[in-house]
DRENPA-3360 file (N, C-alpha, C; in nm, 2 decimals, always signed):
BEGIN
1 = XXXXXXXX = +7.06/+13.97/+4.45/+7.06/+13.84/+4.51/+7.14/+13.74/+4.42 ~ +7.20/+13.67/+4.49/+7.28/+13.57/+4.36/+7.22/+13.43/+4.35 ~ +7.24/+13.38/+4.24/+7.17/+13.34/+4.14/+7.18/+13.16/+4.26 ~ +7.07/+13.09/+4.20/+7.09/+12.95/+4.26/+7.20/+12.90/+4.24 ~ +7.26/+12.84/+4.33/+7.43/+12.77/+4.31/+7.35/+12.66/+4.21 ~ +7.45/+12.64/+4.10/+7.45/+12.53/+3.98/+7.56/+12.42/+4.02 ~ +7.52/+12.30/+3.93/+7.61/+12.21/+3.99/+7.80/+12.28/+3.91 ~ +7.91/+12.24/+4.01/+8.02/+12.31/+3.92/+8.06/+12.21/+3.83;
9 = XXXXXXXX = +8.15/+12.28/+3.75/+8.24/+12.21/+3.64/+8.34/+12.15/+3.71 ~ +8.35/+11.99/+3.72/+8.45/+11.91/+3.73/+8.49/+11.85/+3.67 ~ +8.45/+11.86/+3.55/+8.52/+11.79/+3.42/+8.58/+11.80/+3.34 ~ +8.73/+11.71/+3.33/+8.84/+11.81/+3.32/+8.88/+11.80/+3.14 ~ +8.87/+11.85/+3.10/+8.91/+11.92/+2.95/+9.02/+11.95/+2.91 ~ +9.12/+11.83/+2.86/+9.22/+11.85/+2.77/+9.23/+11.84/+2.66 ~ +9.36/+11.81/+2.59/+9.40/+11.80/+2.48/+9.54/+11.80/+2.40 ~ +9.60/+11.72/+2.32/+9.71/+11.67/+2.32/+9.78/+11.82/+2.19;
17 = XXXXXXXX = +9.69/+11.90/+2.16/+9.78/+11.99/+2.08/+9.65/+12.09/+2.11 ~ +9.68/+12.22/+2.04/+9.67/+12.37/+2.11/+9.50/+12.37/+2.03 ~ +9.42/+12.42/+2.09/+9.30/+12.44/+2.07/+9.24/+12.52/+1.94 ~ +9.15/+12.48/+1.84/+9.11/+12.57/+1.76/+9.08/+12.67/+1.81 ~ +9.12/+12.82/+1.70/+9.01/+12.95/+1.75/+8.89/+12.92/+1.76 ~ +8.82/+12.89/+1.70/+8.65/+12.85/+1.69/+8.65/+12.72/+1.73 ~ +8.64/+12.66/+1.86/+8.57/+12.49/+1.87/+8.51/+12.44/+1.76 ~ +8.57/+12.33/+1.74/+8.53/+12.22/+1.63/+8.46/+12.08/+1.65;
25 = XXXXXXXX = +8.47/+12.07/+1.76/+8.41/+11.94/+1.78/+8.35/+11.97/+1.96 ~ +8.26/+11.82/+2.02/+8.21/+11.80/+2.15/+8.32/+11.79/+2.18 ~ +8.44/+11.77/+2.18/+8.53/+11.70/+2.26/+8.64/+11.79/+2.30 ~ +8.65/+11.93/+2.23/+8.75/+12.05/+2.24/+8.69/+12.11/+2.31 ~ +8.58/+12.14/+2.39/+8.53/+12.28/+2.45/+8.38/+12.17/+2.53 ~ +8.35/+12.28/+2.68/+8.24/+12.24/+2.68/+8.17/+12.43/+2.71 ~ +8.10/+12.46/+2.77/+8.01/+12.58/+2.73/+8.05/+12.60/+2.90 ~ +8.08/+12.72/+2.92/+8.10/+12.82/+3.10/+7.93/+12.87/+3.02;
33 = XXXXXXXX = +7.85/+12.84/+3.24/+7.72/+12.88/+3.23/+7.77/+13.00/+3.26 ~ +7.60/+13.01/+3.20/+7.63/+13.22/+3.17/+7.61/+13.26/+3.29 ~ +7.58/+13.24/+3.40/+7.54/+13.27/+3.55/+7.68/+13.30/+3.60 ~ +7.74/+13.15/+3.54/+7.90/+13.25/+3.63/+7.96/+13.32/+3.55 ~ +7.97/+13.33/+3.43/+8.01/+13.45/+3.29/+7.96/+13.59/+3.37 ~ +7.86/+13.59/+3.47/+7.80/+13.72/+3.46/+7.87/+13.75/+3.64 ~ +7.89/+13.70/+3.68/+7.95/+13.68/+3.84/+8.11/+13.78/+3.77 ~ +8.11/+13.89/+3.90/+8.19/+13.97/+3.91/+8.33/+13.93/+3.96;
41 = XXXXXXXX = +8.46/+14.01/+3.92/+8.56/+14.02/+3.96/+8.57/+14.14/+3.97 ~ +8.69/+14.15/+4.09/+8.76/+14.31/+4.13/+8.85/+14.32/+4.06 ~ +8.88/+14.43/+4.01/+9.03/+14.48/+3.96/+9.07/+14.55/+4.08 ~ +9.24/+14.60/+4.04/+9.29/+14.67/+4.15/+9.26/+14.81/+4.22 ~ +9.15/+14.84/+4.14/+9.09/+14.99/+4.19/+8.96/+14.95/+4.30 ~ +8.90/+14.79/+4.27/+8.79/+14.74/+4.33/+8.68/+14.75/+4.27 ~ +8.66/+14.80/+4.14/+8.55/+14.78/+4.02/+8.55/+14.69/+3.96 ~ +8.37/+14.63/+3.97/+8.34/+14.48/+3.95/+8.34/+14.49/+3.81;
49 = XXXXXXXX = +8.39/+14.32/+3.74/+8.42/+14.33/+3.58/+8.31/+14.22/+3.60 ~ +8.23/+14.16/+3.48/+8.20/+14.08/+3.48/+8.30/+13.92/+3.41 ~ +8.32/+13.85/+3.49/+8.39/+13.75/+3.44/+8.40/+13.73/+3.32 ~ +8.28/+13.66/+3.26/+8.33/+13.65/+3.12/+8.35/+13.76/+3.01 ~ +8.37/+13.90/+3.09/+8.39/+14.02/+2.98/+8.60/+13.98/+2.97 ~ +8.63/+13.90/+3.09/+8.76/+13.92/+3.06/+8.81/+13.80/+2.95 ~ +8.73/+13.74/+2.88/+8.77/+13.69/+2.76/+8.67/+13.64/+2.64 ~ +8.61/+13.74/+2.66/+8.46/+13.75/+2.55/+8.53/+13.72/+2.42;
57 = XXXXXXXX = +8.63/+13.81/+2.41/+8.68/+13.87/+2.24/+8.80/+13.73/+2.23 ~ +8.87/+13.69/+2.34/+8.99/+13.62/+2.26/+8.99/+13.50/+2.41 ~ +9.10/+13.38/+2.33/+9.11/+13.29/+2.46/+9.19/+13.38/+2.54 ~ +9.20/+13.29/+2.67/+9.27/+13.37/+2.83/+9.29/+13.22/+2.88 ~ +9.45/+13.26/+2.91/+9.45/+13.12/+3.02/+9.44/+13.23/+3.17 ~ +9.37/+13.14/+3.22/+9.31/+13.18/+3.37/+9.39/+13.13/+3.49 ~ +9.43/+13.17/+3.55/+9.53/+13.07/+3.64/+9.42/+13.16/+3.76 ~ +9.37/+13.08/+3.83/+9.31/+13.07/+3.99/+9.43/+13.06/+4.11;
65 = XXXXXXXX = +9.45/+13.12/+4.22/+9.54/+13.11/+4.30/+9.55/+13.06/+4.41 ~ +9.59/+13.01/+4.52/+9.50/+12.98/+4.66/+9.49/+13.12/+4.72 ~ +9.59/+13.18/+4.77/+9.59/+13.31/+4.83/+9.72/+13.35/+4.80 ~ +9.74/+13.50/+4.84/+9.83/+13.62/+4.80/+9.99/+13.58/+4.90 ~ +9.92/+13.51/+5.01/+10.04/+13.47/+5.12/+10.07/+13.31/+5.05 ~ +10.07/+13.30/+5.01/+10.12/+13.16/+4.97/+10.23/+13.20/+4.90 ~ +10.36/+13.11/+4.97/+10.47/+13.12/+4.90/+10.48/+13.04/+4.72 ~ +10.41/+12.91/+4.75/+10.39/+12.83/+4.61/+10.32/+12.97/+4.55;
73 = XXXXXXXX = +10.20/+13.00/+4.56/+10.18/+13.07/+4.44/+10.26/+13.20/+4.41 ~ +10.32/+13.29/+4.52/+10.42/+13.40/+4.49/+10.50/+13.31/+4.35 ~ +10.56/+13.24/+4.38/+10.69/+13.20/+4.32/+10.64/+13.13/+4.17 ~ +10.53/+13.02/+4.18/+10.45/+13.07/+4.02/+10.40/+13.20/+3.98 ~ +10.36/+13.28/+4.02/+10.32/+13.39/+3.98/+10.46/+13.48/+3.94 ~ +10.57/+13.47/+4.00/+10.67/+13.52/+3.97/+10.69/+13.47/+3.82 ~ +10.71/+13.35/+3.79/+10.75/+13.27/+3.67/+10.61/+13.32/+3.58 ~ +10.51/+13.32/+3.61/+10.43/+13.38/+3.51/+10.43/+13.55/+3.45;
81 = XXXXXXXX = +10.48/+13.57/+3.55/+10.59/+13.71/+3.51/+10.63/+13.74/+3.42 ~ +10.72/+13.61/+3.38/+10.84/+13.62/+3.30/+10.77/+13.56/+3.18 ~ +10.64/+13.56/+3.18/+10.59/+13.55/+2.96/+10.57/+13.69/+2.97 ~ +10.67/+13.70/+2.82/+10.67/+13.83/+2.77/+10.57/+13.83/+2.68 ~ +10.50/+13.95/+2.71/+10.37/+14.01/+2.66/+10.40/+14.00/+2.50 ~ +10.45/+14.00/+2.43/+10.49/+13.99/+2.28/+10.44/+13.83/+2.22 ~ +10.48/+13.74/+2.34/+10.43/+13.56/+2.29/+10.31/+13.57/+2.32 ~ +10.22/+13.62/+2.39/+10.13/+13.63/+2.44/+10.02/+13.71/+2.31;
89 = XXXXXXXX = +10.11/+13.80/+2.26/+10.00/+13.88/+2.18/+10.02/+13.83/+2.02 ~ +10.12/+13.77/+1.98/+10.13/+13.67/+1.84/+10.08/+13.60/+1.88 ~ +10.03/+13.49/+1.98/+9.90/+13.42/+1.97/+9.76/+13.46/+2.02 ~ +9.76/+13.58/+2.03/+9.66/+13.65/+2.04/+9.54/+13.57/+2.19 ~ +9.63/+13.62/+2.30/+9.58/+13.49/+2.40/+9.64/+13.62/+2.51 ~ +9.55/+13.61/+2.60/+9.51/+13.72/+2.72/+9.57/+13.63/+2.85 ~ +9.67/+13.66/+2.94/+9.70/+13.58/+3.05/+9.66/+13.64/+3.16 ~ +9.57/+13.59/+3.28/+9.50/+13.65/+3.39/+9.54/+13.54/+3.54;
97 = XXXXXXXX = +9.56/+13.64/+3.62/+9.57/+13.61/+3.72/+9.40/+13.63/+3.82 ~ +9.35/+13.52/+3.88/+9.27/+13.59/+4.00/+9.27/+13.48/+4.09 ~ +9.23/+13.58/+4.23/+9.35/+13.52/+4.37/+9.18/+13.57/+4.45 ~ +9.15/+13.55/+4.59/+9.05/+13.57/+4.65/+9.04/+13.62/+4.76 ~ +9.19/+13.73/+4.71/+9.17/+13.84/+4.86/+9.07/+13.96/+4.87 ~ +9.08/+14.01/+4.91/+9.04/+14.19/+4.92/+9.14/+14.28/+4.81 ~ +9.07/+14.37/+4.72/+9.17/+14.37/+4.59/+9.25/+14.46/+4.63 ~ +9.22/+14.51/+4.79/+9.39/+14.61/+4.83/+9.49/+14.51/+4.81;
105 = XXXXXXXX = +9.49/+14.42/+4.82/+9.60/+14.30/+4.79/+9.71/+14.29/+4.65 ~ +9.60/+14.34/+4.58/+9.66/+14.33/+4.45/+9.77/+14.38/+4.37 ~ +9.78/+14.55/+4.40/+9.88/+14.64/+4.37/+9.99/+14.54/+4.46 ~ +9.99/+14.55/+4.62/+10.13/+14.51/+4.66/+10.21/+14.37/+4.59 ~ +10.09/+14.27/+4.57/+10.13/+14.15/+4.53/+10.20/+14.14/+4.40 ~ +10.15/+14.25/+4.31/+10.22/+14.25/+4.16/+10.36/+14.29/+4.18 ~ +10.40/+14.39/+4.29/+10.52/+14.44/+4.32/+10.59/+14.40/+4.34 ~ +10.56/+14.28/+4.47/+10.68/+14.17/+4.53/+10.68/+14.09/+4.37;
113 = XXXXXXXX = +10.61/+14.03/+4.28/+10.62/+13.92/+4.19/+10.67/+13.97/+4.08 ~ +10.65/+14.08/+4.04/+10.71/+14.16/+3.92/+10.60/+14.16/+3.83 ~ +10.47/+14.09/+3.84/+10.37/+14.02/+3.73/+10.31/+14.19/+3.70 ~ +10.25/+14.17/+3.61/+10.20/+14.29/+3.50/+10.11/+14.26/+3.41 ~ +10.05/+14.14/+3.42/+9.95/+14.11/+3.30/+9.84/+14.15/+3.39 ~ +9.71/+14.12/+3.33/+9.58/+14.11/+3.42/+9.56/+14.05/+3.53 ~ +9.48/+14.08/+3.68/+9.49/+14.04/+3.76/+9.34/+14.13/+3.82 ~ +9.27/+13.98/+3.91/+9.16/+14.01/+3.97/+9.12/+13.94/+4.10;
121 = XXXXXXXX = +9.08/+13.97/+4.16/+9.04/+13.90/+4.28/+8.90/+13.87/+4.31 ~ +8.85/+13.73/+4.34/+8.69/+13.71/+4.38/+8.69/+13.67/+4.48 ~ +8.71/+13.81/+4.59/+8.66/+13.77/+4.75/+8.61/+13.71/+4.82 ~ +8.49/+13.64/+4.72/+8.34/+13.57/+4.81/+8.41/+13.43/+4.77 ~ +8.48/+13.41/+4.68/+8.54/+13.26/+4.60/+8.43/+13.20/+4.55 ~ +8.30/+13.30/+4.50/+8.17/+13.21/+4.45/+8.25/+13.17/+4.32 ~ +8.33/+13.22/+4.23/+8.37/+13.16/+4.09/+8.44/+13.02/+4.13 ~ +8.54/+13.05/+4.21/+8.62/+12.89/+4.28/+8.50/+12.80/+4.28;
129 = XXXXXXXX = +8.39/+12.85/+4.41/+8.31/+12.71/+4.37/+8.21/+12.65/+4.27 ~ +8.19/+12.77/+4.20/+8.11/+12.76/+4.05/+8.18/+12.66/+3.91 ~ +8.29/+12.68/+3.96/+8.44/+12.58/+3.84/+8.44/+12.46/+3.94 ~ +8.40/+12.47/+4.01/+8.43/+12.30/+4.16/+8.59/+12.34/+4.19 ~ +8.68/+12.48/+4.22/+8.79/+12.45/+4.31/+8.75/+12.39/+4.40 ~ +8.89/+12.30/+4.44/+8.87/+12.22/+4.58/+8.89/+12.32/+4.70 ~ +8.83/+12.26/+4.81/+8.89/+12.31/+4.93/+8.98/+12.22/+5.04 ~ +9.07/+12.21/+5.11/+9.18/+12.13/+5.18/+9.26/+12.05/+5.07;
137 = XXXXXXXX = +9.38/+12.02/+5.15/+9.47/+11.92/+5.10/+9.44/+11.78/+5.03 ~ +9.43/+11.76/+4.92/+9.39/+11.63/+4.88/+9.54/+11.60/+4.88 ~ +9.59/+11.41/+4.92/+9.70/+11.38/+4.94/+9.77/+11.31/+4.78 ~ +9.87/+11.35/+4.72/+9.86/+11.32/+4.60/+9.99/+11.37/+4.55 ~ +10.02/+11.28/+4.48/+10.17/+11.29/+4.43/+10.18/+11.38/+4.32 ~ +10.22/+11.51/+4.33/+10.25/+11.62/+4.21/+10.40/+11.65/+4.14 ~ +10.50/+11.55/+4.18/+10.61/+11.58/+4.12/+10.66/+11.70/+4.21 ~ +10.79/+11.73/+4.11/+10.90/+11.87/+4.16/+10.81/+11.92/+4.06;
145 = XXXXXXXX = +10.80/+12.04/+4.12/+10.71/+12.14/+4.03/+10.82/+12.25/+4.00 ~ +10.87/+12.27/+3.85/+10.93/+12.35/+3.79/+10.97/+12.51/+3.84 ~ +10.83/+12.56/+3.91/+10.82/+12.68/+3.97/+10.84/+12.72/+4.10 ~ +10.88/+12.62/+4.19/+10.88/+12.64/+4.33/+11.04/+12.61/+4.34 ~ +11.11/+12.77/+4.36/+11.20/+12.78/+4.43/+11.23/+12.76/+4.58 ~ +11.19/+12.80/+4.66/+11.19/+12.77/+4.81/+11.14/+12.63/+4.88 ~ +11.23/+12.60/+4.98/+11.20/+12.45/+5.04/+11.06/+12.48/+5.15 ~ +10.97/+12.39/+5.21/+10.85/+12.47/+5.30/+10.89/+12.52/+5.38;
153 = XXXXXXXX = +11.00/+12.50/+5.46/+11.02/+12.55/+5.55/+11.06/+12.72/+5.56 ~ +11.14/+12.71/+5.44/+11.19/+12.87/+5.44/+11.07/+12.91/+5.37 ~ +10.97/+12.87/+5.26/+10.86/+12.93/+5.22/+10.76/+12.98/+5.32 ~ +10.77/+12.89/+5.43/+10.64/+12.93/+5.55/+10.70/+13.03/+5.61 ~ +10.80/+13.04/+5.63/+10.87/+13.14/+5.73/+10.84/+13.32/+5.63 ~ +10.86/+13.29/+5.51/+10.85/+13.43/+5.43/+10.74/+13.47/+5.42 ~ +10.65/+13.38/+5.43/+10.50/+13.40/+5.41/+10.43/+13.44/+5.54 ~ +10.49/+13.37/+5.66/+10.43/+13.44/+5.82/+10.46/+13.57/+5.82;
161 = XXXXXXXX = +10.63/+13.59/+5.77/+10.67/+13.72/+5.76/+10.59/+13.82/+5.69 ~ +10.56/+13.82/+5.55/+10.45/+13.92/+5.50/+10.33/+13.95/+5.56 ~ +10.29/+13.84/+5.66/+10.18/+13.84/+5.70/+10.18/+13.95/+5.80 ~ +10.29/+13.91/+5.90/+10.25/+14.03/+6.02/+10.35/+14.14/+6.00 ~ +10.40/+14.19/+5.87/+10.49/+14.29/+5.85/+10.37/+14.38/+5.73 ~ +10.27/+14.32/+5.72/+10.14/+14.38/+5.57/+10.08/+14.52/+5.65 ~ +10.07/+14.57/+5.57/+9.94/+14.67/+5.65/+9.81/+14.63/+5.69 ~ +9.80/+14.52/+5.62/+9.65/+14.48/+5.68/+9.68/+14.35/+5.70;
169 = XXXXXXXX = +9.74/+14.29/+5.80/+9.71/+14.16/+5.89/+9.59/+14.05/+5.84 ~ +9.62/+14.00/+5.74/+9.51/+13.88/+5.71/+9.58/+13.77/+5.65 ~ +9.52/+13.67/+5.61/+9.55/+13.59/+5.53/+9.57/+13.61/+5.38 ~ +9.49/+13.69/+5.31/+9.45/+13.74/+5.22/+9.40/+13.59/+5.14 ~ +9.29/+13.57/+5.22/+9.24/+13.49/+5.15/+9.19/+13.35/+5.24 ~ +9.13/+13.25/+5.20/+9.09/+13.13/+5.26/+9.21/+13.00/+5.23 ~ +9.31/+12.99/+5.35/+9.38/+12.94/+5.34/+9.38/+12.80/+5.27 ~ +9.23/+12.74/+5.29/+9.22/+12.60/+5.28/+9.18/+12.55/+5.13;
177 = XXXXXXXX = +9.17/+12.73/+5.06/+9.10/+12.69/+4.92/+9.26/+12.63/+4.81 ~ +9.17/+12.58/+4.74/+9.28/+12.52/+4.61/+9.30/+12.63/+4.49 ~ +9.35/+12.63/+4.43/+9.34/+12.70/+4.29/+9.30/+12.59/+4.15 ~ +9.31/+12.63/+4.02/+9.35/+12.56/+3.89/+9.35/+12.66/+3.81 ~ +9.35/+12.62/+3.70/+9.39/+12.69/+3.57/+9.34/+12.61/+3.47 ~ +9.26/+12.71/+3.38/+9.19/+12.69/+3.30/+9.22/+12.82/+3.17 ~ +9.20/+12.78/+3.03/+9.17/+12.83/+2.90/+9.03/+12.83/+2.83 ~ +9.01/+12.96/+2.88/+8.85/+12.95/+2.77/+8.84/+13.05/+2.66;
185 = XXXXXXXX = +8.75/+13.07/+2.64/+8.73/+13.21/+2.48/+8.79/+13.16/+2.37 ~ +8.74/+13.20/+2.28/+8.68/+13.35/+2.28/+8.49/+13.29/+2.35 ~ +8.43/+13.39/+2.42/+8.32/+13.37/+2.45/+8.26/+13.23/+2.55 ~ +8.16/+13.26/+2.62/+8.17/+13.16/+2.70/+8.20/+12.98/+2.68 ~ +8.35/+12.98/+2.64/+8.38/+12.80/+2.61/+8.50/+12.77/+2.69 ~ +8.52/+12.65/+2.77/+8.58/+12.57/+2.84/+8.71/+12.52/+2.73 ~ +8.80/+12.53/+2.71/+8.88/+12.46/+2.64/+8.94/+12.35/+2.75 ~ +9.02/+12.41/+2.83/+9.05/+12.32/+2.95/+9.04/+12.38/+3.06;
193 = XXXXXXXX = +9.08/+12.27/+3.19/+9.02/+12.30/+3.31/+9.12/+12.23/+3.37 ~ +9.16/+12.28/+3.50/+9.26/+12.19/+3.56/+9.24/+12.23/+3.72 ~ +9.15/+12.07/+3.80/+9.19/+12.16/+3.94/+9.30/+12.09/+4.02 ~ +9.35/+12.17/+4.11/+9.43/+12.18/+4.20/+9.41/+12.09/+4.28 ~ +9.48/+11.96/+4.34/+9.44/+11.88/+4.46/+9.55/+11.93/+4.58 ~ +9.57/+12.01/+4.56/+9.70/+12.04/+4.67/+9.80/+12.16/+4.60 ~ +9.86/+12.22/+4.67/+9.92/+12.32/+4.69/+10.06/+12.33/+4.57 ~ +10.10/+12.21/+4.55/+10.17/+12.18/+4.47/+10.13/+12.14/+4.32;
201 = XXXXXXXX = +10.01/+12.12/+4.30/+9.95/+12.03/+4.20/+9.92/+12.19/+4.08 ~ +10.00/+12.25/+4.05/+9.94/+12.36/+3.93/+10.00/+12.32/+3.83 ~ +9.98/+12.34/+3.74/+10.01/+12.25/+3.58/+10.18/+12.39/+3.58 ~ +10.23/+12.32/+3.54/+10.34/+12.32/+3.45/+10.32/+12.44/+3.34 ~ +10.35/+12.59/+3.35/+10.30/+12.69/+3.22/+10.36/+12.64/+3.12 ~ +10.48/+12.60/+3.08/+10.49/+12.61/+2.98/+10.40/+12.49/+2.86 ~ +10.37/+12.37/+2.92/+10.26/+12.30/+2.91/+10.10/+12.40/+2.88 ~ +10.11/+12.43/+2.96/+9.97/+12.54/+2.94/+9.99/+12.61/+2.80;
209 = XXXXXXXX = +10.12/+12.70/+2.81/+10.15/+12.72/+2.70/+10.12/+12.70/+2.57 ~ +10.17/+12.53/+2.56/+10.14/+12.49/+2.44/+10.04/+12.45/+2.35 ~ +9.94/+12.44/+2.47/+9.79/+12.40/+2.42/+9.71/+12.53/+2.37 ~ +9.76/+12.65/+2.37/+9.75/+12.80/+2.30/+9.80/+12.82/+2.22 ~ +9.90/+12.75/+2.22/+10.02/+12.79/+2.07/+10.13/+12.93/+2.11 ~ +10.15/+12.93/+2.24/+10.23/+13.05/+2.27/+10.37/+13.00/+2.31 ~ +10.44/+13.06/+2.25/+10.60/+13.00/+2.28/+10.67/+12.96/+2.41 ~ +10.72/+12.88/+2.40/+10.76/+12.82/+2.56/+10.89/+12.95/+2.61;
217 = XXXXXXXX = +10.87/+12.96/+2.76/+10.93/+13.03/+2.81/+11.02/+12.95/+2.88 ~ +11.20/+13.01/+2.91/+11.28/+12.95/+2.97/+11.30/+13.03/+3.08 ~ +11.25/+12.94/+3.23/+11.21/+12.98/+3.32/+11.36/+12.90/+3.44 ~ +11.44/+12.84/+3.38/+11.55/+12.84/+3.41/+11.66/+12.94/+3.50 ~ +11.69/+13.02/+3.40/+11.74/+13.09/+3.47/+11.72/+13.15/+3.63 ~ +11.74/+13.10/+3.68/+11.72/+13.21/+3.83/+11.79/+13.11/+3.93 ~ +11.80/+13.14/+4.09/+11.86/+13.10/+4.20/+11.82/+12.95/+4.20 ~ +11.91/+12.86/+4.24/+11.86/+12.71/+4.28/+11.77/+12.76/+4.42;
225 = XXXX = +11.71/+12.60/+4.44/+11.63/+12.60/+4.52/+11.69/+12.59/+4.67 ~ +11.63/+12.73/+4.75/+11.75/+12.74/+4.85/+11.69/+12.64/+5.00 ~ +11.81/+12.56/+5.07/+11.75/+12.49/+5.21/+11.88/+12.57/+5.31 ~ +11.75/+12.52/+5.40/+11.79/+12.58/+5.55/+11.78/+12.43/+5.62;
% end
């Protein structure tokens, strides 16, 4: 039986340079309850991990997704691709994806993205609301977001396309949910938290980046942003 819903974490946790290993002060970390530490994620095979076993030992930036059909997150997820596992492991910092489909989802979606680091899915989205992810569009000015190649129009169209060309016809996921991204560990601590007010609104990696001390990635290179 799962545990009483607790109030979630909406309080958002920054910081103007990259986080101590060990928290030093109230004001660098606040404490992930161990209720949702202990709340499961799928891997690609569909064996439950316990959440906070995926960064007991070291920090992990956590990037939350809305769903697998979203062209915004394909196309960040693509760009998170491109940190090479070597900056990742001189700052000794774990990169995880989790998305809230059914984890048959998972193998195809690494495929189209190229991504290869960790990756999990919480189908029921009790973690989404345990962190306070939002659900719907909050209206809110997010800038040109670095990572979104495609205009909506042609993004919606590739994304209907996957939809009814998939083997399994769904959404892969709750369309209305938000994502954010967050850095915690080693062990259940909050360094930051970022939620999502919209579809557009996901932090900037290389930003994320630097608050770990992992080398900025030049995510430049690729196709301009194409319109129809």
């Amino acid at each position: 039986m799962a545990a009483p819903s607790e109030a979630p974490v909406t309080r958002q946790v920054s910081g103007h340079a990259a986080p101590a290993p060990v928290p030093s002060g109230p004001e660098s970390w606040q404490p992930l309850a161990a209720a949702v530490a202990e709340l499961p994620v799928l891997d690609a095979s569909g064996r439950p991990v316990p959440f906070g076993e995926l960064f007991r030992e070291r920090r992990a930036i956590v990037v939350f997704v809305r769903h697998f059909l979203c062209y915004i997150c394909k196309e960040y997820v693509e760009d998170l691709a491109k940190i090479p596992k070597s900056f990742l492991q001189e700052a000794n910092v774990t990169l995880i994806v989790i998305g809230q489909s059914s984890y048959h989802h998972i193998e195809p979606f690494c495929k189209l993205t190229g991504y290869s680091h960790e990756i999990y899915v919480d189908p029921e989205r009790e973690i989404y609301k345990r962190l306070g992810m939002k659900r719907g569009e909050e209206i809110a000015s997010s800038g040109q977001s670095p990572h979104v190649k495609s205009n909506i129009l042609l993004g919606s169209i590739r994304s209907l396309w996957r939809a009814v060309t998939g083997p399994l016809f769904d959404f892969q996921g709750d369309p209305a949910q938000q994502g954010g991204t967050l850095i915690l560990g080693p062990g259940n601590n909050i360094h930051f938290i970022h939620h999502d007010r919209n579809r557009l609104d996901h932090k900037p990696i290389n930003s994320v980046l630097q608050l770990v001390g992992v080398q900025h990635v030049d995510f430049t290179s690729r196709p301009s942003v194409i319109h129809v």
